[in-house]
C-alpha positions in Angstrom: 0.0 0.0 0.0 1.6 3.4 -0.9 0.5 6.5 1.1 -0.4 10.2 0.3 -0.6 13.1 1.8 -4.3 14.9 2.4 -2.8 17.7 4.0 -2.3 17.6 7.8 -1.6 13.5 7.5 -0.7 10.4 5.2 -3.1 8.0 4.8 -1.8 4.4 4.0 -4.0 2.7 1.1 -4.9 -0.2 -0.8 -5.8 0.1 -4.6 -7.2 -2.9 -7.0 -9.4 -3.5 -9.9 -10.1 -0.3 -12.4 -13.4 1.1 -13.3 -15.9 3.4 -11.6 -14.4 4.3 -8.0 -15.5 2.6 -4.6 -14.5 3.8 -1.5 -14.2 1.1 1.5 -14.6 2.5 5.4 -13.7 0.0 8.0 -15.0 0.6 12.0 -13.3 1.3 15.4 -10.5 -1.1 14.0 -9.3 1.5 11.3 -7.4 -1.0 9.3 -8.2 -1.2 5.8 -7.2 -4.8 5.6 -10.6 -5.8 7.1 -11.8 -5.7 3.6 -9.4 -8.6 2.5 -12.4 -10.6 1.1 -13.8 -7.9 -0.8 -11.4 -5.9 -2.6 -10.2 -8.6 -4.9 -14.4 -9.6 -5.6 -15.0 -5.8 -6.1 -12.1 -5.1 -8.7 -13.4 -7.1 -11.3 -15.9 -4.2 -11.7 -14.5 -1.5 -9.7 -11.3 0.8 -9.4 -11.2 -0.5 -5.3 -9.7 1.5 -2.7 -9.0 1.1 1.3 -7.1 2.7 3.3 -5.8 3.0 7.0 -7.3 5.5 9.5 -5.3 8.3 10.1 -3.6 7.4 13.7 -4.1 3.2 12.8 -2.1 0.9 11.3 0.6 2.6 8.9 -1.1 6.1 8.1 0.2 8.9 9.8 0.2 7.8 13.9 -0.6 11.8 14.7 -3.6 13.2 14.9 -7.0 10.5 17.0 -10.0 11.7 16.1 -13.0 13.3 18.3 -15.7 13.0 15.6 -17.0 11.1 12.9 -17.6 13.7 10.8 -13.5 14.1 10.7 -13.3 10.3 9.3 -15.4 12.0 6.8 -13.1 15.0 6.0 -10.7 12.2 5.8 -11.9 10.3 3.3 -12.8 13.1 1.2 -9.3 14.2 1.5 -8.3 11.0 0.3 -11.1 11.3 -3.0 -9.4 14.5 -3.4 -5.7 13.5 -3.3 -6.1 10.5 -6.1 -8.0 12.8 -7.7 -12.1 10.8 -7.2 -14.9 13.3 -8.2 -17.6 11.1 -7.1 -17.7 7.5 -5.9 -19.5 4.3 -4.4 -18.8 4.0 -0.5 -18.7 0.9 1.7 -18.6 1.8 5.2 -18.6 -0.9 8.1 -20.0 0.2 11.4 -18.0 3.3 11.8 -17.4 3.4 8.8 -21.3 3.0 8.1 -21.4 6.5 10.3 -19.0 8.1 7.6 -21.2 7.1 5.3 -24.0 8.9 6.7 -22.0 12.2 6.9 -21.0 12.0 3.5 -24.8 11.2 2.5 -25.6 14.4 4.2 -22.9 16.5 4.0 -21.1 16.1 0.9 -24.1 14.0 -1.6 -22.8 15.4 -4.3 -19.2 13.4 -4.3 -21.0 9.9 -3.9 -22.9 7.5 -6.6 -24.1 5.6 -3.8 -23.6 4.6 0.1 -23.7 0.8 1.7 -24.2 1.4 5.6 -22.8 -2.4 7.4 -23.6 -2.7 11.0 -24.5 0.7 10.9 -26.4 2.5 13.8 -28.4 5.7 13.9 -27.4 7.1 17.8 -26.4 5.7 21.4 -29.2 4.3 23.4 -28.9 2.6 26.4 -27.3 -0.7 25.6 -25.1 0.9 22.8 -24.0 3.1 25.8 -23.2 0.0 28.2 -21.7 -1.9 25.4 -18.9 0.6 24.7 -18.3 1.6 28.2 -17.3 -1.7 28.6 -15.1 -2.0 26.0 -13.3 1.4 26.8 -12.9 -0.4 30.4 -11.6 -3.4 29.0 -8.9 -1.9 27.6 -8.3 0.9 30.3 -8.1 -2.0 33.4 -6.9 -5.0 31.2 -5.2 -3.7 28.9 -4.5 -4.0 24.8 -4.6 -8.3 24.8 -7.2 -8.1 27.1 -9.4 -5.7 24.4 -8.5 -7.9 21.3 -9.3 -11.1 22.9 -12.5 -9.7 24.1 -13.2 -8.1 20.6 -13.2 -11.3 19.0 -15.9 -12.5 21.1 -18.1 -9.6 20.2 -17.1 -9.4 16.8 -18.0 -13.1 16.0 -20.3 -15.8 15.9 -19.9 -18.2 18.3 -19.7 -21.2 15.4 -17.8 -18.9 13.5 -14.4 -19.1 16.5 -15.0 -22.4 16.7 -14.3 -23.6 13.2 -12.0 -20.7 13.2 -9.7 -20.3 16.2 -6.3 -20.7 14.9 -6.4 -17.8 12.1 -8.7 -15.9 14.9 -5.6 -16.3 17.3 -2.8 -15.5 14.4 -5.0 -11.8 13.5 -5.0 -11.2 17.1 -1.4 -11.3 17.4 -1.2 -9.6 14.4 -3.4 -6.6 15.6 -1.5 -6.7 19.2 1.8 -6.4 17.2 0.5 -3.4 15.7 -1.6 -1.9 18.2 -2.4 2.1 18.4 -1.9 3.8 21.4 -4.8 3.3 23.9 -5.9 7.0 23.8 -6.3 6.6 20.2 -9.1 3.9 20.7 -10.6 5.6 23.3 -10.7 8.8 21.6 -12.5 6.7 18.6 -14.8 5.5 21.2 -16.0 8.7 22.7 -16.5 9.8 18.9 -18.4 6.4 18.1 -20.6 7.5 21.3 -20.7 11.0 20.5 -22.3 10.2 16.7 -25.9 11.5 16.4 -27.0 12.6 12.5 -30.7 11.0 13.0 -32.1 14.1 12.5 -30.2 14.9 9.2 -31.2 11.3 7.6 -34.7 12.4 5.5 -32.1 14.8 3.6 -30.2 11.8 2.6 -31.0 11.6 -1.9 -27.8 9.0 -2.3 -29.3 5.7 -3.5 -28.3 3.8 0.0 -28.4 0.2 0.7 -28.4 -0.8 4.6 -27.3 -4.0 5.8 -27.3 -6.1 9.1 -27.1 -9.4 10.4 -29.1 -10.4 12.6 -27.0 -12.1 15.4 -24.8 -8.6 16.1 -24.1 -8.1 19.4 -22.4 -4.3 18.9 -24.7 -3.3 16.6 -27.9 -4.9 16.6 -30.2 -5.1 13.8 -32.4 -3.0 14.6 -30.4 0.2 14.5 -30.1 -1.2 10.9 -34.2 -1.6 10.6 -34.2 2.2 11.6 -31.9 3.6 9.0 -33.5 1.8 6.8 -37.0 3.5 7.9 -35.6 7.2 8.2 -33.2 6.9 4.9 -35.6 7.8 1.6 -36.2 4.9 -0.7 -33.1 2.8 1.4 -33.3 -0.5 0.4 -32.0 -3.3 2.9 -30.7 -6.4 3.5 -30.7 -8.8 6.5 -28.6 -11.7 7.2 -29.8 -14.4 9.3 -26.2 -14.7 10.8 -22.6 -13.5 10.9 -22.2 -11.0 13.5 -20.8 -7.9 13.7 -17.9 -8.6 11.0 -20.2 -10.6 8.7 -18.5 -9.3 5.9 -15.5 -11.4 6.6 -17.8 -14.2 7.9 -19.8 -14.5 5.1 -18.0 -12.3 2.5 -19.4 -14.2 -0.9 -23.3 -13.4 0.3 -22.4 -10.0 1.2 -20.8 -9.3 -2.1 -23.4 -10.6 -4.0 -25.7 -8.1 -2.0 -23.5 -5.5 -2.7 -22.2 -5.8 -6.3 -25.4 -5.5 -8.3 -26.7 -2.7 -6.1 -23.2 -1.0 -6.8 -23.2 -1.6 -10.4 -27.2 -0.6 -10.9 -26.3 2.8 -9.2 -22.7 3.6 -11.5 -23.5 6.4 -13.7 -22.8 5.4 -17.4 -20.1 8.1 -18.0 -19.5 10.4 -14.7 -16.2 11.8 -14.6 -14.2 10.3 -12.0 -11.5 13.0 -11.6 -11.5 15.7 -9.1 -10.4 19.7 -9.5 -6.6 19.5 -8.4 -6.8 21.3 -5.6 -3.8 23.7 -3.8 -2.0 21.4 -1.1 0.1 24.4 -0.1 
């Protein structure tokens, strides 16, 4: 993955296929490898790109963020600096939230939005559920966190079949884990996220989709959006937790792909004003 500057930071991303641009948006992870089972699917059709949050992985480690709405500015910057007029974009939980903004706030730079595990604001068990997890990793620390995020993240039948490579991308994420104030400022921004108002204003063609057995993000955040979005159409899977794109990735892309390519305009330009990075 190369990296490039959008102004204040470097953001480290992933680039495959060629074609009509879509944007991938991971959640409180920040790593852009979570989409390892889509990118390669995707590029058959699509110019594919994923990137690191700034402060995760190997984008620039300065600078957590406080708000959502700054993953946004992000990833805008990022359209901007490979030069992306207008795009598809993927967003996974958080990322889901950036979606939202950009529906909102910026409609004109997307083709259409995908909202995974998304939610519309914090109520009371959203609450509990990251307190805890900002305890977890305050008391117990980073291996304590990861091991616990596995558990919420999956399926139970899912760790089972799959503990080994659950146990080698746990040491891979200790290895390469961001400072704890860096999570826990993503946290309080996760907490902090609250656009339901804005959501009738949202024109993007949006898909919303949720399985059923998530634990972070239960589905019926998912059965809101889906009620306060215009014309959002949705998708519910019966299983796969709060990561069900990597736990059933060929389902999720066949939800995906034909809403994708139904909603790529026949001949948008793809390249954005070069703007002054003085």
């Amino acid at each position: 993955m190369p990296r490039i500057s959008i102004g204040d930071c470097q953001l480290y991303y992933e680039r495959q296929g060629a074609g009509f641009p879509v944007i991938f948006v991971s959640g409180l992870s920040g790593y852009g490898s979570f989409w390892r089972d889509q990118l390669p699917a995707f590029a058959r059709n699509f110019d594919c790109i994923a990137y690191d949050h700034r402060g995760v992985g190997q984008s620039d480690p300065k600078g957590s963020i406080t708000l959502i709405e700054k993953l946004a500015e992000d990833t805008i910057g990022l359209m901007d600096a490979l030069g992306i007029e207008k795009a598809h974009i993927i967003g996974h939980s958080a990322g889901g939230a950036v979606a939202q903004v950009m529906a909102i706030d910026h409609p004109t730079r997307l083709a259409s939005a995908v909202i995974a595990a998304g939610w519309t604001k914090p109520d009371a068990y959203f609450r509990r559920f990251f307190a805890l997890r900002k305890e977890l990793l305050s008391r117990l620390g980073p291996s304590s966190y990861i091991q616990a995020n596995t558990l919420f993240l999956y399926p139970a039948a899912y760790i089972a079949a799959n503990n080994e490579k659950l146990r080698q991308i746990e040491a891979q994420i200790l290895a390469n884990f961001p400072a704890p104030d860096t999570i826990s400022s993503r946290i309080d921004a996760i907490m902090a996220f609250d656009r339901t108002e804005d959501l009738n204003r949202i024109k993007t063609p949006t898909l919303v989709l949720a399985a059923q057995d998530d634990m972070i993000a239960p589905a019926y955040f998912s059965e809101d959006l889906a009620r306060r979005i215009p014309g959002a159409e949705a998708k519910f899977f019966p299983q796969g937790g709060h990561d069900f794109p990597q736990v059933v990735p060929r389902e999720f892309n066949q939800a995906v792909t034909p809403f994708l390519l139904a909603h790529t305009p026949a001949q948008a330009p793809t390249q954005a004003p070069q703007r002054s990075r003085a």
